[in-house]
mmCIF file of the N, C-alpha and C atoms, coordinates in Angstrom:
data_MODEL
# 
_entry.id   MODEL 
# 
loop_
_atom_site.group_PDB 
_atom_site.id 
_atom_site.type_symbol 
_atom_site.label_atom_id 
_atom_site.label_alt_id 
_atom_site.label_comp_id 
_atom_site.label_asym_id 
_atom_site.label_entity_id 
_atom_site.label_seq_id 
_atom_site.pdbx_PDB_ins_code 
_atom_site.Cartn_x 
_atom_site.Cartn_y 
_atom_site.Cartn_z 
_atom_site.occupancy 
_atom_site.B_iso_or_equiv 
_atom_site.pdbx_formal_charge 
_atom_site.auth_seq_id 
_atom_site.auth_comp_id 
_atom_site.auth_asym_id 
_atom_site.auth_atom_id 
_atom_site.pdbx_PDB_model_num 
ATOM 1   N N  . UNK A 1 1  ? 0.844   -1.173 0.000   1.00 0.00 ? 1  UNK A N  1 
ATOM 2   C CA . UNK A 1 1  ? 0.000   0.000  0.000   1.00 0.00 ? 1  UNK A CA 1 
ATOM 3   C C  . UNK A 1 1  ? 0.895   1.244  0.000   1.00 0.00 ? 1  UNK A C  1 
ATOM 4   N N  . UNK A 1 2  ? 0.814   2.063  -0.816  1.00 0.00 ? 2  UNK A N  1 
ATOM 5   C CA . UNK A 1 2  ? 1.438   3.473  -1.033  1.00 0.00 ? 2  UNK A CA 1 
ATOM 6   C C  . UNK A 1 2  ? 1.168   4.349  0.264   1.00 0.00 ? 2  UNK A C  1 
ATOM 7   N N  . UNK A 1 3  ? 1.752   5.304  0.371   1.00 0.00 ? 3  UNK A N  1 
ATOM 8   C CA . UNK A 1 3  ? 1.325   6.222  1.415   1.00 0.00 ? 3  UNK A CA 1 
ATOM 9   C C  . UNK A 1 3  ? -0.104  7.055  1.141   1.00 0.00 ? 3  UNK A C  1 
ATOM 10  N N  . UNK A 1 4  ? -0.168  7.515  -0.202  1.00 0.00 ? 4  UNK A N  1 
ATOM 11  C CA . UNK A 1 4  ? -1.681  8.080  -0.429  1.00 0.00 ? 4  UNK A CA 1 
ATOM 12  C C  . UNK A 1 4  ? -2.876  6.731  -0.510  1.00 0.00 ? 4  UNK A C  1 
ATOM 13  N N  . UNK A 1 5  ? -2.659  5.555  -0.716  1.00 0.00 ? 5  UNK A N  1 
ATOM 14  C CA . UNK A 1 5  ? -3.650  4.656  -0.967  1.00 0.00 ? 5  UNK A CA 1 
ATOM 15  C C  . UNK A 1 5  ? -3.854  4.939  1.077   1.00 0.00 ? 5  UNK A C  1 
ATOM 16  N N  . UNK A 1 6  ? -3.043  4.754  1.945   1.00 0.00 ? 6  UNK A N  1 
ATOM 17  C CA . UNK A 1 6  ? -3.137  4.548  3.009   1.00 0.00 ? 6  UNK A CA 1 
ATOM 18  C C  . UNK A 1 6  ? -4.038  5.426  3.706   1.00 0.00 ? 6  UNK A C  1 
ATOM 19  N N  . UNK A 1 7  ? -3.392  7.301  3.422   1.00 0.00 ? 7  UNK A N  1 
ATOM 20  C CA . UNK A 1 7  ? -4.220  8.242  3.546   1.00 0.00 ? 7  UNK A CA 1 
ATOM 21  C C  . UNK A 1 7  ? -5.649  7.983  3.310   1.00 0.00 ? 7  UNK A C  1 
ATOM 22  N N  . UNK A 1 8  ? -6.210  7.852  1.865   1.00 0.00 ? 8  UNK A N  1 
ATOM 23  C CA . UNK A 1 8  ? -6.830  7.674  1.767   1.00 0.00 ? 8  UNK A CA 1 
ATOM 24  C C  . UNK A 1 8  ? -8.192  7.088  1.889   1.00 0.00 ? 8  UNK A C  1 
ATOM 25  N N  . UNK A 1 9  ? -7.272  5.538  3.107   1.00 0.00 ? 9  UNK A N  1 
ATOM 26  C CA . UNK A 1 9  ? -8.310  4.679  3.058   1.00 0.00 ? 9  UNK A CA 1 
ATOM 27  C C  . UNK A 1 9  ? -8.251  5.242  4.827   1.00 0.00 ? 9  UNK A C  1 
ATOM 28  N N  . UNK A 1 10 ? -7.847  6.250  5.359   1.00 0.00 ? 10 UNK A N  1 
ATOM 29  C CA . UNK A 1 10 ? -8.110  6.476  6.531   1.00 0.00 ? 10 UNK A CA 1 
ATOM 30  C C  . UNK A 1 10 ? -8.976  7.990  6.148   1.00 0.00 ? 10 UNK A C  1 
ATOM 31  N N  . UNK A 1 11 ? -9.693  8.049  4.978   1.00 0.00 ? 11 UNK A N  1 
ATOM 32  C CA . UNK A 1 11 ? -10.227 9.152  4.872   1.00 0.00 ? 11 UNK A CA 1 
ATOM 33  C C  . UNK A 1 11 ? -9.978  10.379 5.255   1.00 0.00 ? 11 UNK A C  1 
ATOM 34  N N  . UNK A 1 12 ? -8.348  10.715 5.151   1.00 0.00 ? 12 UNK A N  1 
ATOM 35  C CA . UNK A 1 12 ? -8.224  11.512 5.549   1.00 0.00 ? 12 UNK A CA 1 
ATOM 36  C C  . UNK A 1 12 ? -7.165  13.094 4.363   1.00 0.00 ? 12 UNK A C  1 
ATOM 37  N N  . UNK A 1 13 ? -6.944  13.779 4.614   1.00 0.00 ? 13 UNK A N  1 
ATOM 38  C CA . UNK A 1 13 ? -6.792  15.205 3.742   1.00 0.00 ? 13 UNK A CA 1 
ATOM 39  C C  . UNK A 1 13 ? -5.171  14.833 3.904   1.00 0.00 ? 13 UNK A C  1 
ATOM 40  N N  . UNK A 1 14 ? -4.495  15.728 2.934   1.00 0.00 ? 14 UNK A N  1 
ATOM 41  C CA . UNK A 1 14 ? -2.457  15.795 3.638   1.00 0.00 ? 14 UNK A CA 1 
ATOM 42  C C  . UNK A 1 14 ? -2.662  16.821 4.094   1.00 0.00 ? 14 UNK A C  1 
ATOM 43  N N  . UNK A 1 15 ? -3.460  17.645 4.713   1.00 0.00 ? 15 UNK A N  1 
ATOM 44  C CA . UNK A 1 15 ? -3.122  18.855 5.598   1.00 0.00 ? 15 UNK A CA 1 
ATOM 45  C C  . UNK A 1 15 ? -3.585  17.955 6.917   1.00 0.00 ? 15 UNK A C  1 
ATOM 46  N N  . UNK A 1 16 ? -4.318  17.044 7.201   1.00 0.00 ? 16 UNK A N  1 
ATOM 47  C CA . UNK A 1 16 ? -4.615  16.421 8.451   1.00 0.00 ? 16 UNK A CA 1 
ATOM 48  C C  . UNK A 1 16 ? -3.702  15.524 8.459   1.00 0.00 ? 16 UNK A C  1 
ATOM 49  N N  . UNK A 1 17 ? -3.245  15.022 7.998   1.00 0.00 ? 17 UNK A N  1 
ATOM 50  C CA . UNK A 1 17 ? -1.888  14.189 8.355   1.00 0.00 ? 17 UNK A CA 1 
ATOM 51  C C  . UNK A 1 17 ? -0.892  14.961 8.467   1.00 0.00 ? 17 UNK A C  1 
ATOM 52  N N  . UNK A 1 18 ? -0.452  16.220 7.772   1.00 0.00 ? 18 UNK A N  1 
ATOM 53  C CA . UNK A 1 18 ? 0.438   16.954 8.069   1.00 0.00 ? 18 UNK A CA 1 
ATOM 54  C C  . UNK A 1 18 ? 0.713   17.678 9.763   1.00 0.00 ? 18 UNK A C  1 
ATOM 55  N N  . UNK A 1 19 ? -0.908  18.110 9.837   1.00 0.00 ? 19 UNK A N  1 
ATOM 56  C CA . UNK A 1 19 ? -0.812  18.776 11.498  1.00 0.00 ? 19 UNK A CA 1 
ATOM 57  C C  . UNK A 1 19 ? -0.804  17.583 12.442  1.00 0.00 ? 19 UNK A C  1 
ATOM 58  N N  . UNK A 1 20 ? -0.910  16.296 12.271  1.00 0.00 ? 20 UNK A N  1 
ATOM 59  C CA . UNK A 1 20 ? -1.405  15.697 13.004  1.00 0.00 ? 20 UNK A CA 1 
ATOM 60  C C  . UNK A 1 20 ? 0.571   14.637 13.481  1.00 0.00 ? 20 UNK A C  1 
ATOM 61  N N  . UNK A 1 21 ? 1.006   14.893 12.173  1.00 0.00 ? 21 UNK A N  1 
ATOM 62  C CA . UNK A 1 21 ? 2.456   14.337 12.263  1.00 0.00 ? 21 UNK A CA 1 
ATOM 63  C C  . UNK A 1 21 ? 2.974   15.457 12.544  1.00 0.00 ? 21 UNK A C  1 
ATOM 64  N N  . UNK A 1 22 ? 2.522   16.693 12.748  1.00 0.00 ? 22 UNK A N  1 
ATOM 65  C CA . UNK A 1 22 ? 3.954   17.950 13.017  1.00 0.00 ? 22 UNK A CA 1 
ATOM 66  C C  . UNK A 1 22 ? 4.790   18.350 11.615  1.00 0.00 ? 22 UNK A C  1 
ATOM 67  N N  . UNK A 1 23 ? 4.196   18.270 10.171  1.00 0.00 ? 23 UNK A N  1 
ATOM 68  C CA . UNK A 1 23 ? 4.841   18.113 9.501   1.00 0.00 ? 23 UNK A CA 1 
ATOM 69  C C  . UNK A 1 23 ? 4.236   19.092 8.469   1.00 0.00 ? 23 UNK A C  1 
ATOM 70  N N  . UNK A 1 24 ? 4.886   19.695 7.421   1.00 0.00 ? 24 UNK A N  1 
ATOM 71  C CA . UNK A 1 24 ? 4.239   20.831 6.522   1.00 0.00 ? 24 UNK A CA 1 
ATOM 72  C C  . UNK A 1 24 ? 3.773   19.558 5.347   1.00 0.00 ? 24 UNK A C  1 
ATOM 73  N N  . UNK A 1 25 ? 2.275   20.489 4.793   1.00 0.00 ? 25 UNK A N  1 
ATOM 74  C CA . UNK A 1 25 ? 1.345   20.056 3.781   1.00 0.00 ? 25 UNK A CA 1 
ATOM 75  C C  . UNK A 1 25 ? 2.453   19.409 2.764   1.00 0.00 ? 25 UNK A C  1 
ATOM 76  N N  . UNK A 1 26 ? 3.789   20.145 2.572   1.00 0.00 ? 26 UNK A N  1 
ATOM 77  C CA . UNK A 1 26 ? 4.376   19.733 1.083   1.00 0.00 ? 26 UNK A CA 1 
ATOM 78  C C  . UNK A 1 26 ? 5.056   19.172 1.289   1.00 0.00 ? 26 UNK A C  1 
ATOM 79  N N  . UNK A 1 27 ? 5.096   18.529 2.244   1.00 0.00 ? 27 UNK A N  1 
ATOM 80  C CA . UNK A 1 27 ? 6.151   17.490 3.020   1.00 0.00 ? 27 UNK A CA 1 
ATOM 81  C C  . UNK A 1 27 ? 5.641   15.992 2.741   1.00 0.00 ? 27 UNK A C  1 
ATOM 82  N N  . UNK A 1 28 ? 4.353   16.014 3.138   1.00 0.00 ? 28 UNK A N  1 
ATOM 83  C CA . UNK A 1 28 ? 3.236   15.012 2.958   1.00 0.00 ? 28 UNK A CA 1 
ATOM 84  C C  . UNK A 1 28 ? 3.015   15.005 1.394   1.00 0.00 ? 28 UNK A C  1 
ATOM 85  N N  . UNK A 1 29 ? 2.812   15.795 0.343   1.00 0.00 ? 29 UNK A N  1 
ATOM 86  C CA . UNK A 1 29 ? 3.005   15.848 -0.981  1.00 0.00 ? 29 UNK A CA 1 
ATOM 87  C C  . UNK A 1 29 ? 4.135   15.004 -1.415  1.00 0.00 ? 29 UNK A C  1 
ATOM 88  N N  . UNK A 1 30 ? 5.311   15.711 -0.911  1.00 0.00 ? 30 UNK A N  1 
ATOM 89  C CA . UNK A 1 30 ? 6.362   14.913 -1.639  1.00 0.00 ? 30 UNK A CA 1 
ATOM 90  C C  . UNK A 1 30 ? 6.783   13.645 -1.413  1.00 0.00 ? 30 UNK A C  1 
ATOM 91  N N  . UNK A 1 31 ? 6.400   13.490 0.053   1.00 0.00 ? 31 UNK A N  1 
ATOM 92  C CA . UNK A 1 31 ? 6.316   11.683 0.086   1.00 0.00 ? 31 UNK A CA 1 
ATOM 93  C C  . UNK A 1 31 ? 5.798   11.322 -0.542  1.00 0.00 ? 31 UNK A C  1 
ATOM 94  N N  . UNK A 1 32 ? 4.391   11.640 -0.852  1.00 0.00 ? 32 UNK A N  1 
ATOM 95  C CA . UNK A 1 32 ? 3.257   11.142 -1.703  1.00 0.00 ? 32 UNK A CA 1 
ATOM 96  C C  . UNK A 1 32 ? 3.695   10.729 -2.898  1.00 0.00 ? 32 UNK A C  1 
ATOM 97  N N  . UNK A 1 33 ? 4.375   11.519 -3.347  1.00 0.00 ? 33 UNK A N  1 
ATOM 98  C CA . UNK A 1 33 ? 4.943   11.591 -5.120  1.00 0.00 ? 33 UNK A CA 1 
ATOM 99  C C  . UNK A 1 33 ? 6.161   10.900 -5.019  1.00 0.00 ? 33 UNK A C  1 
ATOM 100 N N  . UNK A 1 34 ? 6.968   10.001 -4.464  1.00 0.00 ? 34 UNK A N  1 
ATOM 101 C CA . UNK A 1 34 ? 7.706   9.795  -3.870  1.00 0.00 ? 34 UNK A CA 1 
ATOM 102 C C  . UNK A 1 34 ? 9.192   10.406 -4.278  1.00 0.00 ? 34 UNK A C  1 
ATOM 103 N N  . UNK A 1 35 ? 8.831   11.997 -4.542  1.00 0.00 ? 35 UNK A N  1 
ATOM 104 C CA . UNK A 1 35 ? 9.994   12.907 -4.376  1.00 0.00 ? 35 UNK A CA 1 
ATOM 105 C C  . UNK A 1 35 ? 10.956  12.978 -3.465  1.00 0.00 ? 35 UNK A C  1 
ATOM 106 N N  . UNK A 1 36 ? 10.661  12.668 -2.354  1.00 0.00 ? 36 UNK A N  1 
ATOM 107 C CA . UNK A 1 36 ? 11.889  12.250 -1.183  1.00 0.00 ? 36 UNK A CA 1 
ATOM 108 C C  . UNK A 1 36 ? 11.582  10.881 -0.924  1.00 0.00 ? 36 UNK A C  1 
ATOM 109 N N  . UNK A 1 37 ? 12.874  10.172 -1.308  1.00 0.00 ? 37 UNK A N  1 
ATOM 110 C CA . UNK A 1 37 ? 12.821  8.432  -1.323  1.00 0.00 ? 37 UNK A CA 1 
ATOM 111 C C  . UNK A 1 37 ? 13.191  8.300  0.046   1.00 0.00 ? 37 UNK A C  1 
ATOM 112 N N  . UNK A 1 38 ? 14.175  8.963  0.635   1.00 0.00 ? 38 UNK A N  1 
ATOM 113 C CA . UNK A 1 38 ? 14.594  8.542  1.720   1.00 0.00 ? 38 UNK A CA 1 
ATOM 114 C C  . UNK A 1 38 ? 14.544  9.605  3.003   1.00 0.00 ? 38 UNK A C  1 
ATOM 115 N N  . UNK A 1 39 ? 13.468  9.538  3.651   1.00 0.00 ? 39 UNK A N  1 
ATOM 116 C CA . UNK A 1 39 ? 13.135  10.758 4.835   1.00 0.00 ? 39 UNK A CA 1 
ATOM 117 C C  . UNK A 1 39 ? 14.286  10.301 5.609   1.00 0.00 ? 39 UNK A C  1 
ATOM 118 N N  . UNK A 1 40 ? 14.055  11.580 6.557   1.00 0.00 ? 40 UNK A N  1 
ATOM 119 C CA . UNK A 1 40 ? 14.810  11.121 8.250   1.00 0.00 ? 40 UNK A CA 1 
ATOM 120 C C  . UNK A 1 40 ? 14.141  9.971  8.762   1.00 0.00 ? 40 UNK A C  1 
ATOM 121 N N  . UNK A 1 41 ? 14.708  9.413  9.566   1.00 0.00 ? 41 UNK A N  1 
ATOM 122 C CA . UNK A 1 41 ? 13.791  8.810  10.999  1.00 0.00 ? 41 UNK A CA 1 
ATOM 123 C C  . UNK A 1 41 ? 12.788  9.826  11.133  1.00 0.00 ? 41 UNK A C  1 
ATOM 124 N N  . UNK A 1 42 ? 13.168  10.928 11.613  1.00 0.00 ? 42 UNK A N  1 
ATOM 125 C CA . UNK A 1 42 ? 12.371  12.213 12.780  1.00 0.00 ? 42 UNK A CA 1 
ATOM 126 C C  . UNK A 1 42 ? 11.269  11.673 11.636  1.00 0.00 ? 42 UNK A C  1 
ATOM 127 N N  . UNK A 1 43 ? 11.040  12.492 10.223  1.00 0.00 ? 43 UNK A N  1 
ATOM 128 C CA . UNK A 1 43 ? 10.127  11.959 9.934   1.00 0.00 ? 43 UNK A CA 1 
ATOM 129 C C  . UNK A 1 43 ? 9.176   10.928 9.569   1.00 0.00 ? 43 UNK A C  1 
ATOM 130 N N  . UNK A 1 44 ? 9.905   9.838  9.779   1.00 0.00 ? 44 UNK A N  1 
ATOM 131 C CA . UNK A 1 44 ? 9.106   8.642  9.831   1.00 0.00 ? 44 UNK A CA 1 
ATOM 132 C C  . UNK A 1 44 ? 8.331   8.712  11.331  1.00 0.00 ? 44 UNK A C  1 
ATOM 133 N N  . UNK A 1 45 ? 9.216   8.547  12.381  1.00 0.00 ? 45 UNK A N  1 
ATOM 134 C CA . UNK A 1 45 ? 8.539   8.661  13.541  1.00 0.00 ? 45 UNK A CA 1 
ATOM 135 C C  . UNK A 1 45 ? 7.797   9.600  13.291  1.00 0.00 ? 45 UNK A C  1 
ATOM 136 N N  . UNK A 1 46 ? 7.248   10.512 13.004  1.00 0.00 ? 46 UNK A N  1 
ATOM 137 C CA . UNK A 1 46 ? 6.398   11.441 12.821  1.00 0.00 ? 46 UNK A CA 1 
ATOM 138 C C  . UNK A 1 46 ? 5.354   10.951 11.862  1.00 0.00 ? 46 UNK A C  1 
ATOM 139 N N  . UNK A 1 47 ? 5.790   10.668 10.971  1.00 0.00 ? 47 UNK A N  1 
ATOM 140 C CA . UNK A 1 47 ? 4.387   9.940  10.034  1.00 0.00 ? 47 UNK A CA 1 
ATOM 141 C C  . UNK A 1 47 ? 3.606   8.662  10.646  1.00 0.00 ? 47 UNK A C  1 
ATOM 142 N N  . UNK A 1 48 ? 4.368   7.996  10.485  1.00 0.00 ? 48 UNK A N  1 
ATOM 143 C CA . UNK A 1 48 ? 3.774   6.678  11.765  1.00 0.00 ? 48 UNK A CA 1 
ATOM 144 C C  . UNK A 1 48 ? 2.455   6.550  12.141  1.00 0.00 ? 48 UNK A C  1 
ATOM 145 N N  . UNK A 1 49 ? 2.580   7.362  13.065  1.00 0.00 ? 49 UNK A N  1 
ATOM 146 C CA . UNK A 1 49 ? 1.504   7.297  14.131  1.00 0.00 ? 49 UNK A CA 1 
ATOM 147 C C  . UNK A 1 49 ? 0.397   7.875  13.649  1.00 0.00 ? 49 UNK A C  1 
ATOM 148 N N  . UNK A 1 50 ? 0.659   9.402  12.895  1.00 0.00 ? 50 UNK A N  1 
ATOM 149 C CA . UNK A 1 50 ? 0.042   9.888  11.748  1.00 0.00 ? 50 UNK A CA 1 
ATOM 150 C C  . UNK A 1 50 ? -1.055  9.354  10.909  1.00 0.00 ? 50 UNK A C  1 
ATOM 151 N N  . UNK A 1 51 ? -0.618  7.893  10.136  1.00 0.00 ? 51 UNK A N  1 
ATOM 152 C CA . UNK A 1 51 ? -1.399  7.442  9.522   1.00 0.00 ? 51 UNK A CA 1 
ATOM 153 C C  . UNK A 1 51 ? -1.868  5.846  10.005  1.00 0.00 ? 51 UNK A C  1 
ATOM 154 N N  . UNK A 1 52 ? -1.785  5.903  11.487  1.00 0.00 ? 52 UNK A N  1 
ATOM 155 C CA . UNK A 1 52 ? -1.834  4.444  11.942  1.00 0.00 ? 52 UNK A CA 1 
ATOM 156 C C  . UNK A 1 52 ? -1.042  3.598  11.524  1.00 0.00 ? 52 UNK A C  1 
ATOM 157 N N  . UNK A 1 53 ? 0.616   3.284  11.787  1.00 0.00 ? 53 UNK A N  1 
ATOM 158 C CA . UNK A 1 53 ? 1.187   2.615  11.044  1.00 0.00 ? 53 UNK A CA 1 
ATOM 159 C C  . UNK A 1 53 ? 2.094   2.301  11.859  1.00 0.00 ? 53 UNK A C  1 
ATOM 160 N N  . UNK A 1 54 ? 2.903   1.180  12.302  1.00 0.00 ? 54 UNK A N  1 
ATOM 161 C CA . UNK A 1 54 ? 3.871   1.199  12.955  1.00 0.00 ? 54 UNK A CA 1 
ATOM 162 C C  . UNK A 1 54 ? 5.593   1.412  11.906  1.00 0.00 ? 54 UNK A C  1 
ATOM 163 N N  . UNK A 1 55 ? 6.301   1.495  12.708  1.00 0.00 ? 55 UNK A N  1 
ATOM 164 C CA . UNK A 1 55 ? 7.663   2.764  11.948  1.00 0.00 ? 55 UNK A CA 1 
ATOM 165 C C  . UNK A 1 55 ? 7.985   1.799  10.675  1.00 0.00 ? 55 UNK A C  1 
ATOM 166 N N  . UNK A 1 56 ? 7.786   0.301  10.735  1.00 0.00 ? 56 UNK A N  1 
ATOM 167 C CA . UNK A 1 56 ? 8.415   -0.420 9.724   1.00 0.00 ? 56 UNK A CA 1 
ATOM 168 C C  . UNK A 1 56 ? 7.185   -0.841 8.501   1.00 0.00 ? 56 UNK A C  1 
ATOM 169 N N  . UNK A 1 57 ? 5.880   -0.261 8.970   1.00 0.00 ? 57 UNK A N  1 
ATOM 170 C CA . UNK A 1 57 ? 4.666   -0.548 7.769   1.00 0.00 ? 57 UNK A CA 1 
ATOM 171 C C  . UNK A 1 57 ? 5.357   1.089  7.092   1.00 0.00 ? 57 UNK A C  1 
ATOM 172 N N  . UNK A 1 58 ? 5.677   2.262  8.016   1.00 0.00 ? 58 UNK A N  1 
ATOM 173 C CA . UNK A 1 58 ? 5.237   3.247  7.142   1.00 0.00 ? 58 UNK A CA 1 
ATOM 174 C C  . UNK A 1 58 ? 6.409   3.061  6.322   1.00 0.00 ? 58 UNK A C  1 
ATOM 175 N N  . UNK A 1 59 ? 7.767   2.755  6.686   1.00 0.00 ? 59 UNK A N  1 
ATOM 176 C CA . UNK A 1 59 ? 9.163   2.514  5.789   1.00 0.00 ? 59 UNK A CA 1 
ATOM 177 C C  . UNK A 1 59 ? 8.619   1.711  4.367   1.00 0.00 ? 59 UNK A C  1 
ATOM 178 N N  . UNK A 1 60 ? 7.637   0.524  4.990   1.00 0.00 ? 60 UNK A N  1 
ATOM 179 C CA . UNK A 1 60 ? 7.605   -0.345 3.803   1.00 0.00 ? 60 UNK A CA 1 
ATOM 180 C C  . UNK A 1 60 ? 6.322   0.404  2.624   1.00 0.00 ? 60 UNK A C  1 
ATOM 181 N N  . UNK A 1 61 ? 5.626   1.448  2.872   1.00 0.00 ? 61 UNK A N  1 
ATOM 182 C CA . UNK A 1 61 ? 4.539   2.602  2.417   1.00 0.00 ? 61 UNK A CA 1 
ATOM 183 C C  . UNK A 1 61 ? 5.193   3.290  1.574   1.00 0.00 ? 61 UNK A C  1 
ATOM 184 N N  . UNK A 1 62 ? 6.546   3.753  2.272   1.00 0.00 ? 62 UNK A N  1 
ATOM 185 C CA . UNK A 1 62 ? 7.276   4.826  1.479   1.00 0.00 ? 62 UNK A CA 1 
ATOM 186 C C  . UNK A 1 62 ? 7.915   4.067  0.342   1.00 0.00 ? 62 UNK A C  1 
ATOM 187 N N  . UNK A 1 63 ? 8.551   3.045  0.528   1.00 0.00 ? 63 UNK A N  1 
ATOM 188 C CA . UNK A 1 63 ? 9.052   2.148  -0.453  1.00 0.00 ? 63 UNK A CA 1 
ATOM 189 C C  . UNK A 1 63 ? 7.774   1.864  -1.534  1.00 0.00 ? 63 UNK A C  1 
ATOM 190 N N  . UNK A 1 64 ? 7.309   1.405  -1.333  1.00 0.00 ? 64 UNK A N  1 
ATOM 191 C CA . UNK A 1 64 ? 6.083   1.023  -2.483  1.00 0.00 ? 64 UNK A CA 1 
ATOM 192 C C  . UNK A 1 64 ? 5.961   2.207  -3.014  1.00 0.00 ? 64 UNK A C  1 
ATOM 193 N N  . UNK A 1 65 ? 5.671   3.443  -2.129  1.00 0.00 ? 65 UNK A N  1 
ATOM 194 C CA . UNK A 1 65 ? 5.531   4.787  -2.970  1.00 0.00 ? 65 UNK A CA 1 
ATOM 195 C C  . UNK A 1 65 ? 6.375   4.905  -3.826  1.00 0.00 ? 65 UNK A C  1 
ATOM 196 N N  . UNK A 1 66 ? 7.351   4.672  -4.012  1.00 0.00 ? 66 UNK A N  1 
ATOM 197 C CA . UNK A 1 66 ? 8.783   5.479  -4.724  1.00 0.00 ? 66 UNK A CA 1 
ATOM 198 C C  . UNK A 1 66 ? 8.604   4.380  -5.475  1.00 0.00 ? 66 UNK A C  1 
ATOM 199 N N  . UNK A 1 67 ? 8.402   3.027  -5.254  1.00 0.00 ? 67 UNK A N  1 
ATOM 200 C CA . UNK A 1 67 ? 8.825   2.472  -6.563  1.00 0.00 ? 67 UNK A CA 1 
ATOM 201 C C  . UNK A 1 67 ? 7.650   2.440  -7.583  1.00 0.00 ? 67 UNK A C  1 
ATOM 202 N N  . UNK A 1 68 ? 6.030   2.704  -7.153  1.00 0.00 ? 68 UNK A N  1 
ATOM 203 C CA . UNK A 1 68 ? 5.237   2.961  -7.992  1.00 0.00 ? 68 UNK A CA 1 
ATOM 204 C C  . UNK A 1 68 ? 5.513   4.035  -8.832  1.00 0.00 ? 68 UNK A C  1 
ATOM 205 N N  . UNK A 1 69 ? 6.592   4.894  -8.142  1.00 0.00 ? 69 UNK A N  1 
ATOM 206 C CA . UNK A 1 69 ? 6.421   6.534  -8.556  1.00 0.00 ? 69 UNK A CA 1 
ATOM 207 C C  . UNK A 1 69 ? 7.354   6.493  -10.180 1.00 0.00 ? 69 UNK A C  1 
ATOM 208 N N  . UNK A 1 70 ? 8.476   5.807  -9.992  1.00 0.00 ? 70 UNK A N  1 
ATOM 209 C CA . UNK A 1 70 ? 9.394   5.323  -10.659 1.00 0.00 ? 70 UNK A CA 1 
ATOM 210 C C  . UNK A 1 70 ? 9.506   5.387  -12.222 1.00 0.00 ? 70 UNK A C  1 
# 
């Protein structure tokens, strides 16, 4: 599951995942698009919890993202 399929199926906006991880709207964009392949930790721990995910579903989210993006 991609990071937007995930968003998505938690019905939720990237500005509510953004405030909700501590994180700016285009931050959440560019994961999305998987323009940044490789975040910090800080922001993984920050997304995480964000989208209900524990630190190694959202790693394996971001991966699928980037390689769909590809």
């Amino acid at each position: 599951m991609t990071l937007r399929e995930r968003r998505e199926a938690l019905t939720m906006t990237q500005e509510a995942v953004a405030e909700i991880a501590g994180l700016r709207q285009s931050v959440i964009s560019a994961l999305e698009r998987g323009t940044i392949a490789n975040p910090s930790i800080d922001t993984v721990e920050a997304l995480a919890p964000a989208l209900r995910l524990t630190i190694g579903e959202c790693i394996a989210a971001i991966r699928e993202t980037v390689q769909a993006t590809a």
